[in-house]
Backbone as JSON Lines, residues from 0, in Angstrom:
{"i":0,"aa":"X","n":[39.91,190.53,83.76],"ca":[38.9,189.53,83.45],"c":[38.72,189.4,81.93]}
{"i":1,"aa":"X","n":[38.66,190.74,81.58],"ca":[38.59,190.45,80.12],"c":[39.83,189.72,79.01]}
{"i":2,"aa":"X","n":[40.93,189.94,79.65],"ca":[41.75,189.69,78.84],"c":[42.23,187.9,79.53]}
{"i":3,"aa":"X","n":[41.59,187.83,80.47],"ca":[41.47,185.95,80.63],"c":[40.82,185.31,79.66]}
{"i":4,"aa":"X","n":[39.29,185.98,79.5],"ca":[38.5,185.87,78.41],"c":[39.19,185.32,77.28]}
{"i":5,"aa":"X","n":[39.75,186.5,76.48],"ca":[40.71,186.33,75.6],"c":[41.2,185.44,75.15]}
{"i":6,"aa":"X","n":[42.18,185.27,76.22],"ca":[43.19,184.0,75.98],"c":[42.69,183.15,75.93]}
{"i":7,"aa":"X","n":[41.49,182.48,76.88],"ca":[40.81,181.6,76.81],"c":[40.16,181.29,75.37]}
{"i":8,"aa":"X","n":[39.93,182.15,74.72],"ca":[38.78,181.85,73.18],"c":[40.38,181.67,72.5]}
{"i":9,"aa":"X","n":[41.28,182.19,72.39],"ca":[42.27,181.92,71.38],"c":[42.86,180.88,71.57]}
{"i":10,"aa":"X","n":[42.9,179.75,72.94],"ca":[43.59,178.85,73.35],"c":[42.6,178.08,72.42]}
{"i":11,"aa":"X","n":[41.04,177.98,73.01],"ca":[40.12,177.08,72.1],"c":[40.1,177.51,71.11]}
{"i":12,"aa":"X","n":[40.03,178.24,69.74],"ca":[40.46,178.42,68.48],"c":[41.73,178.11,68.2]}
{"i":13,"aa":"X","n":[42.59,178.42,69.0],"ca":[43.46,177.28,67.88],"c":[43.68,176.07,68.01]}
{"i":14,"aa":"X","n":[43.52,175.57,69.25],"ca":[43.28,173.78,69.22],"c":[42.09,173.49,68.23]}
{"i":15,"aa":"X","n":[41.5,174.14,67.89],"ca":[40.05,173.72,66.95],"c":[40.76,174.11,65.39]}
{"i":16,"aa":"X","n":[41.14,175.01,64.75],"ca":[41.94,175.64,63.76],"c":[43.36,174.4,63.46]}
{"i":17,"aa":"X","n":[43.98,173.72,64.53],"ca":[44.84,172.66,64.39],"c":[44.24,171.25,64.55]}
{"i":18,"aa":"X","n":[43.19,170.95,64.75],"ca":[42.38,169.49,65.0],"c":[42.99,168.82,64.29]}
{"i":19,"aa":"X","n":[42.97,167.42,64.19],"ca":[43.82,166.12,63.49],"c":[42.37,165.74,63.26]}
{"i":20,"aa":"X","n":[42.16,164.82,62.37],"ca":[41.09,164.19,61.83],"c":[40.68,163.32,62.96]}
{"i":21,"aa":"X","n":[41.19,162.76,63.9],"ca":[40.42,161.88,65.0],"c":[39.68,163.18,65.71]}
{"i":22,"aa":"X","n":[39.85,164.1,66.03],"ca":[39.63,165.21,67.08],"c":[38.41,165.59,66.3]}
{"i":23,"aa":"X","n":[38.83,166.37,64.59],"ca":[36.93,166.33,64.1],"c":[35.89,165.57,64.17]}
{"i":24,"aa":"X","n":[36.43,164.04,63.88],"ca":[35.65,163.07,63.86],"c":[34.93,162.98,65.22]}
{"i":25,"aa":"X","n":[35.75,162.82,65.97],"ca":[34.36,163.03,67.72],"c":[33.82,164.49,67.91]}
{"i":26,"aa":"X","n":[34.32,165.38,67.31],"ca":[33.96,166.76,67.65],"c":[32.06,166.74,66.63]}
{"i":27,"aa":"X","n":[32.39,165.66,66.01],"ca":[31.42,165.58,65.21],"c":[30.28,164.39,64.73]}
{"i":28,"aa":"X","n":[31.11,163.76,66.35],"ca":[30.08,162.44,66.59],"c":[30.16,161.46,65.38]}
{"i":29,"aa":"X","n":[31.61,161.46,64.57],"ca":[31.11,160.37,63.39],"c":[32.11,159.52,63.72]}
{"i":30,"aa":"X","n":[31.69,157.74,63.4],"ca":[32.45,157.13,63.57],"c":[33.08,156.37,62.58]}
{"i":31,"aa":"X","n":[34.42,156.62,62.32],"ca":[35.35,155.81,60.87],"c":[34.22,154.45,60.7]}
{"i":32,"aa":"X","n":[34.28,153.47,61.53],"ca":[34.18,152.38,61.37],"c":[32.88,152.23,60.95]}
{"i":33,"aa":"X","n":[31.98,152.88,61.12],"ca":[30.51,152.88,60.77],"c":[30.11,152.69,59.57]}
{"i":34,"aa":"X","n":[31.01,152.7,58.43],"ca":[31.05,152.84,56.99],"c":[32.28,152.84,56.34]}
{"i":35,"aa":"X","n":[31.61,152.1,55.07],"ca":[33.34,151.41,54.4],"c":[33.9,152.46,53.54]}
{"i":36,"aa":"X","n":[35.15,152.38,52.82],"ca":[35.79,153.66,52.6],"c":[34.69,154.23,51.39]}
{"i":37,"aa":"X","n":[34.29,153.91,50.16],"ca":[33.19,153.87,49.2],"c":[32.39,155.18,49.51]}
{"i":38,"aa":"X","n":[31.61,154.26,51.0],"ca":[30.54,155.34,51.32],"c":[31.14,156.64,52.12]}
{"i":39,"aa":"X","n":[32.19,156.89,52.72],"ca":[33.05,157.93,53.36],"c":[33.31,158.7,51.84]}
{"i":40,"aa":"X","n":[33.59,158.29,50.9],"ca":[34.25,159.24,49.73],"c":[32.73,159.79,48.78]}
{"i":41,"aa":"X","n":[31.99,158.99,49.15],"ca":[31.09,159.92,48.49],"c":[30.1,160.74,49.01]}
{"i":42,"aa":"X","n":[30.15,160.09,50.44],"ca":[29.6,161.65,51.79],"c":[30.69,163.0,51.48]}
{"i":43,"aa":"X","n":[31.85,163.04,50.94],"ca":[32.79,164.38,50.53],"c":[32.63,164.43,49.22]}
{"i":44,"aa":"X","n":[32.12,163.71,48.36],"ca":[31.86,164.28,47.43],"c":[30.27,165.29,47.01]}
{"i":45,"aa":"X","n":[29.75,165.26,48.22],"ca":[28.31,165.85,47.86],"c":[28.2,166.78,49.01]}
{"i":46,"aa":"X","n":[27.92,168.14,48.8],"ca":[27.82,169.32,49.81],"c":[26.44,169.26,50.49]}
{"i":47,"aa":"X","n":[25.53,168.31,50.39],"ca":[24.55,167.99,50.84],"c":[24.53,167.07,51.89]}
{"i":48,"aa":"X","n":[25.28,165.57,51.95],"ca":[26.25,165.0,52.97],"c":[26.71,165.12,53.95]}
{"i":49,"aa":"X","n":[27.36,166.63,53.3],"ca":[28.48,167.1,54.08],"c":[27.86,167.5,54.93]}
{"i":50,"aa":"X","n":[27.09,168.37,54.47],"ca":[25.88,169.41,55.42],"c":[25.15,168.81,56.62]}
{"i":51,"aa":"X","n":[24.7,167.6,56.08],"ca":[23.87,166.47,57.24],"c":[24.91,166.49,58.46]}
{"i":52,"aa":"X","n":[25.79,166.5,58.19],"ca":[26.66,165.64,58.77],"c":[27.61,166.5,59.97]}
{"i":53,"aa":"X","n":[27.23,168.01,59.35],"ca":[27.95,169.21,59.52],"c":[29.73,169.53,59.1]}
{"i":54,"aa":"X","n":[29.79,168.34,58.08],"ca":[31.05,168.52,57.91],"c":[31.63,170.1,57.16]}
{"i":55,"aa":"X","n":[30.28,170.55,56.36],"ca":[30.56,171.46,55.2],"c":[31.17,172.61,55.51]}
{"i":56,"aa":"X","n":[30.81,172.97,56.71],"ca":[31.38,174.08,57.3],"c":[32.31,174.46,57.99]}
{"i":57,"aa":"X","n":[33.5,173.18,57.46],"ca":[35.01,172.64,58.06],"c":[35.54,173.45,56.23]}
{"i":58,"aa":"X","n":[36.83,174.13,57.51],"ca":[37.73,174.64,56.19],"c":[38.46,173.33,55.74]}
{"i":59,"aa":"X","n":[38.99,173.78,54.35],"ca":[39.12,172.64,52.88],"c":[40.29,171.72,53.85]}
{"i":60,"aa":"X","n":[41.25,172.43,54.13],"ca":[42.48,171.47,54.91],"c":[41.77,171.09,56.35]}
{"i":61,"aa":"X","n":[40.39,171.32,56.8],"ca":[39.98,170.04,58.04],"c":[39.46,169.04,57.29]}
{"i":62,"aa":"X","n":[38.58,169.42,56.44],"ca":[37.87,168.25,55.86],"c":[38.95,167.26,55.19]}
{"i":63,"aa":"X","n":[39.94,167.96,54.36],"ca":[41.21,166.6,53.98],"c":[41.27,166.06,55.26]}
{"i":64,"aa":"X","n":[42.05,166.17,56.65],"ca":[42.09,165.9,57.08],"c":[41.24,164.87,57.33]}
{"i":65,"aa":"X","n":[39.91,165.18,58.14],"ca":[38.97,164.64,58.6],"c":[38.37,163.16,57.64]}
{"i":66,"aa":"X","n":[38.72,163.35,56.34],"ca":[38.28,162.36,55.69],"c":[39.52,161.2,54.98]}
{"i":67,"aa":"X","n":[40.8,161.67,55.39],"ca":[42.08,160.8,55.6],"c":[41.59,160.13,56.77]}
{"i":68,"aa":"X","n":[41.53,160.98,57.96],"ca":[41.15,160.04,59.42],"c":[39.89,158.8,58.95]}
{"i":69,"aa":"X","n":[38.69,158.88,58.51],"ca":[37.77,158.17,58.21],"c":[37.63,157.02,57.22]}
{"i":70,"aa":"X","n":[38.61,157.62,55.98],"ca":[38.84,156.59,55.2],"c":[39.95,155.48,55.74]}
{"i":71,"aa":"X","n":[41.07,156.46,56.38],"ca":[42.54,155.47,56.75],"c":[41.47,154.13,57.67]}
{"i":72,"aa":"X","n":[40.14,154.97,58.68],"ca":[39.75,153.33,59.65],"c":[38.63,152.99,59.3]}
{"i":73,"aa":"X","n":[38.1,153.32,57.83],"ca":[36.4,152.81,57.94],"c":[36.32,151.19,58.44]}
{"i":74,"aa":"X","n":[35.46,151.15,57.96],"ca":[34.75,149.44,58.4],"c":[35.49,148.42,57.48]}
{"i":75,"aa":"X","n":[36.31,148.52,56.01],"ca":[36.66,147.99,55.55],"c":[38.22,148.11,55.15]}
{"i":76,"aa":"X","n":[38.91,148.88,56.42],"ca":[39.94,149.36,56.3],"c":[41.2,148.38,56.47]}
{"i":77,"aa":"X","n":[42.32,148.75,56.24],"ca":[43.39,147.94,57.13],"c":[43.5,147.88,58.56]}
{"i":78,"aa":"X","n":[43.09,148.86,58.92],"ca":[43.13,149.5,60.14],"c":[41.79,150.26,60.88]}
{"i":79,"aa":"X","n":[40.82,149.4,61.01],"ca":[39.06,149.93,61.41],"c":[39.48,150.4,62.78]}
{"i":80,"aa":"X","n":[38.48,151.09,62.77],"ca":[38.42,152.16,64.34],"c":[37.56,151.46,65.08]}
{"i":81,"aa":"X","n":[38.4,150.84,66.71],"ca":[37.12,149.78,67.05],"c":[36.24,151.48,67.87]}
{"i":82,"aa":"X","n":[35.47,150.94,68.43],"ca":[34.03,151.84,69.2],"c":[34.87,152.03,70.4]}
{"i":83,"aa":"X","n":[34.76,153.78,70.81],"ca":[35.11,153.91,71.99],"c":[36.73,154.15,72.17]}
{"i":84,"aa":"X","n":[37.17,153.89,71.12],"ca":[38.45,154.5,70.48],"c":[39.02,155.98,70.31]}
């Protein structure tokens, strides 16, 4: 039993440890399209933002990630993230 346990927490840590920026972004209820790229780059530039937002406490290579995913579809993107996406 215990060692089902186990496997089980290491299966979910590393799908969470490998997330793609769409996967943080719902893991974290935010939506690209909600805001144009502008306001996405300066929610990462302020650890206060981040914090609201719970991004801050994403290691440095999720948050790149996570904020490639947001900027590539904000609201004023080439490519916006429709809702439900």
């Amino acid at each position: 039993m215990k060692l089902i346990r186990i496997s089980l927490m290491t299966l979910l840590l590393t799908g969470v440890l490998f997330a793609d920026g769409k996967d943080l972004a719902k893991s974290l209820s935010l939506d690209p399209s909600s805001k144009a790229i502008k306001q996405w780059e300066k929610i990462f530039e302020s650890s206060e933002k981040m914090g609201k937002m719970g991004i801050e406490k994403l290691s440095a290579s999720d948050k790149e990630a996570l904020k490639k995913y947001l900027t590539d579809h904000a609201a004023d993107s080439d490519h916006p993230a429709a809702a439900g996406i």
